[in-house]
TIKOL-974521 format. One record per residue: residue number from 1; residue in one letter; chain; z, y, x of N, C-alpha, C in turn. Coordinates in nm, 2 decimals, padded with zeros to 4 digits, always signed. Example, Ala and Ser with C-alpha at 12.3 -4.5 7.8 and 13.67 -1.06 7.14 Angstrom:
REM TIKOL-974521
 num residu chaine   n_zz   n_yy   n_xx  ca_zz  ca_yy  ca_xx   c_zz   c_yy   c_xx
   1      A      A +00.78 -00.57 +01.32 +00.78 -00.45 +01.23 +00.78 -00.33 +01.32
   2      S      A +00.71 -00.22 +01.28 +00.71 -00.11 +01.37 +00.79 +00.00 +01.29
This chain:
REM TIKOL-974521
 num residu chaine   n_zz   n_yy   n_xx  ca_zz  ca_yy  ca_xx   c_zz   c_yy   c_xx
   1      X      A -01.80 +00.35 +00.63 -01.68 +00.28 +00.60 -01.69 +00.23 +00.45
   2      X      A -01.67 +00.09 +00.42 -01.71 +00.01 +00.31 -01.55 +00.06 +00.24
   3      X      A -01.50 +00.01 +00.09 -01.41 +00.07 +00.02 -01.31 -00.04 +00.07
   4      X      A -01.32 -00.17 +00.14 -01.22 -00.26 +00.18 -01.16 -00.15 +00.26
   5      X      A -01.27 -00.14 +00.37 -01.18 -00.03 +00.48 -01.12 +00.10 +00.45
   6      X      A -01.14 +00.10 +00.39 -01.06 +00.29 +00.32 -00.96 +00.25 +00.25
   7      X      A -00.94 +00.17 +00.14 -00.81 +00.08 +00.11 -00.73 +00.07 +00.21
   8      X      A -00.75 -00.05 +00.32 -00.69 -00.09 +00.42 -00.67 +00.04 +00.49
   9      X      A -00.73 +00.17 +00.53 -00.64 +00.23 +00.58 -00.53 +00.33 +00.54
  10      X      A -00.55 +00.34 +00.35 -00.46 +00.38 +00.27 -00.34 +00.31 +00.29
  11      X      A -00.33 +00.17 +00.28 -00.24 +00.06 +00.29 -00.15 +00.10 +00.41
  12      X      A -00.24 +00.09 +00.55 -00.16 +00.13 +00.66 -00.09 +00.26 +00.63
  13      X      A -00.13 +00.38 +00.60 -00.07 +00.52 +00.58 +00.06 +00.44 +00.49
  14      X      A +00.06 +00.42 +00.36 +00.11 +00.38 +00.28 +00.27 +00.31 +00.33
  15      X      A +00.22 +00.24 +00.44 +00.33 +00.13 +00.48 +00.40 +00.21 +00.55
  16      X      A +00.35 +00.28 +00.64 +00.38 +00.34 +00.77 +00.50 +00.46 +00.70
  17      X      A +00.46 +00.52 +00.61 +00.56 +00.58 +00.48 +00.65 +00.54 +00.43
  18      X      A +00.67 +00.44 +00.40 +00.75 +00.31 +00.32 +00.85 +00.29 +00.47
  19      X      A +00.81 +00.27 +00.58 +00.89 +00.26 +00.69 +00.99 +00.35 +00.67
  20      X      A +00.94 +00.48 +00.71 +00.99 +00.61 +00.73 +01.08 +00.65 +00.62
  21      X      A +01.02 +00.60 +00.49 +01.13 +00.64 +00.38 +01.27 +00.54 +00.36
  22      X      A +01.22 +00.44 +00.39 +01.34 +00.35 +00.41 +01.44 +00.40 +00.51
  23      X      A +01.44 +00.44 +00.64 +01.48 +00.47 +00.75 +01.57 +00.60 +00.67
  24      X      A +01.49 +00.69 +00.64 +01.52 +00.84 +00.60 +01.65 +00.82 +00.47
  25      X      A +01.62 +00.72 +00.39 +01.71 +00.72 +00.27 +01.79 +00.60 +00.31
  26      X      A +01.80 +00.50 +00.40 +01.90 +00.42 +00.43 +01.92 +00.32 +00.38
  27      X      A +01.80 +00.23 +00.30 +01.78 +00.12 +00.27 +01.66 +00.14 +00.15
  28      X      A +01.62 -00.01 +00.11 +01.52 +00.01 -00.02 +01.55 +00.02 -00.13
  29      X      A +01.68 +00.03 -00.18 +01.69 +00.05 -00.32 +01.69 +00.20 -00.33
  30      X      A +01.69 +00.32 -00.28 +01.67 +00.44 -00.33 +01.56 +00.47 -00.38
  31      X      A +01.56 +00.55 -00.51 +01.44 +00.54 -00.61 +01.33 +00.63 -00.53
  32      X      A +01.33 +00.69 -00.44 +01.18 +00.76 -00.35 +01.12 +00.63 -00.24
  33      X      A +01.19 +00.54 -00.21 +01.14 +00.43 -00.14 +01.09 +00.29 -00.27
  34      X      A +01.17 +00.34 -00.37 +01.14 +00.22 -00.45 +00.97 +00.22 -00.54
  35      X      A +00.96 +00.34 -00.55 +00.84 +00.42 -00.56 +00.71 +00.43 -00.47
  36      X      A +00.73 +00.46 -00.35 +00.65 +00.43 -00.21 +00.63 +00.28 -00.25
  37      X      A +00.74 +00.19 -00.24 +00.72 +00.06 -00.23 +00.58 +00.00 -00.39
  38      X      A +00.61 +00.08 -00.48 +00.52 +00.02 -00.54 +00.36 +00.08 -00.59
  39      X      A +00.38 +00.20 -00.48 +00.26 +00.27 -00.44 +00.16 +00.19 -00.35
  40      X      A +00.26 +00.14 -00.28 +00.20 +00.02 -00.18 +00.14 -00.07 -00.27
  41      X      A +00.23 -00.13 -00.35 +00.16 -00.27 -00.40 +00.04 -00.24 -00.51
  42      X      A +00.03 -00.13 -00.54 -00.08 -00.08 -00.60 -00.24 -00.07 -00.53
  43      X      A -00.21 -00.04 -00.43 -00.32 -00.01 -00.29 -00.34 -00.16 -00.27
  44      X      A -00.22 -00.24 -00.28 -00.23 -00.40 -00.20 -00.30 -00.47 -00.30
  45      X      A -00.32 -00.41 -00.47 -00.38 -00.49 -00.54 -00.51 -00.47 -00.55
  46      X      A -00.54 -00.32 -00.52 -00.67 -00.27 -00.54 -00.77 -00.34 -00.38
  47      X      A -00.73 -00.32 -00.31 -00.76 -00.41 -00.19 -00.81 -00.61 -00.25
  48      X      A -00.72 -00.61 -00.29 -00.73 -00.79 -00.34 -00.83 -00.74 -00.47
  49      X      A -00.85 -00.70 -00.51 -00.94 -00.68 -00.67 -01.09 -00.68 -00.52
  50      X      A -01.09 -00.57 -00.45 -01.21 -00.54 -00.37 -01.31 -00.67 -00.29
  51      X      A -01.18 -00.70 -00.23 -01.20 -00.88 -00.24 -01.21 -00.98 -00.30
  52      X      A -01.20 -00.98 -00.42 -01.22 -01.10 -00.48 -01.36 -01.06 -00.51
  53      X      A -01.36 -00.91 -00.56 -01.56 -00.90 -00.65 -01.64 -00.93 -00.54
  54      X      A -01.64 -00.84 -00.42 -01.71 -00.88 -00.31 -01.73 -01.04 -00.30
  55      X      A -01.64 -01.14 -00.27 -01.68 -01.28 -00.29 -01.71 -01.29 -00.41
  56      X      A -01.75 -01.25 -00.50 -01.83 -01.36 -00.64 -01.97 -01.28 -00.64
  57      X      A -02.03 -01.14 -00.56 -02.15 -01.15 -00.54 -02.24 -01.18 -00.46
């Protein structure tokens, strides 16, 4: 498994959490979903960094 795919399955866990926390706390402004949410976008950048180097070698 290449580090795209271990990202991408972080990302899935990640989201799939983000669902569940949203559901559990009753919308997205609560500060433990607002947090998940940018746990996510952390993973979603490191994924796009993975991809961009991969295309420039």
């Amino acid at each position: 498994m290449n580090d795209q795919e271990i990202i991408q399955k972080r990302i899935e866990g990640a989201r799939n959490k983000l669902y569940l926390m949203e559901r559990q706390h009753g919308g997205l402004s609560h500060p433990n979903v607002i947090r998940q949410s940018m746990r996510l976008d952390e993973l979603i950048n490191q994924y796009n960094k993975a991809v961009h180097s991969d295309n420039e070698n």
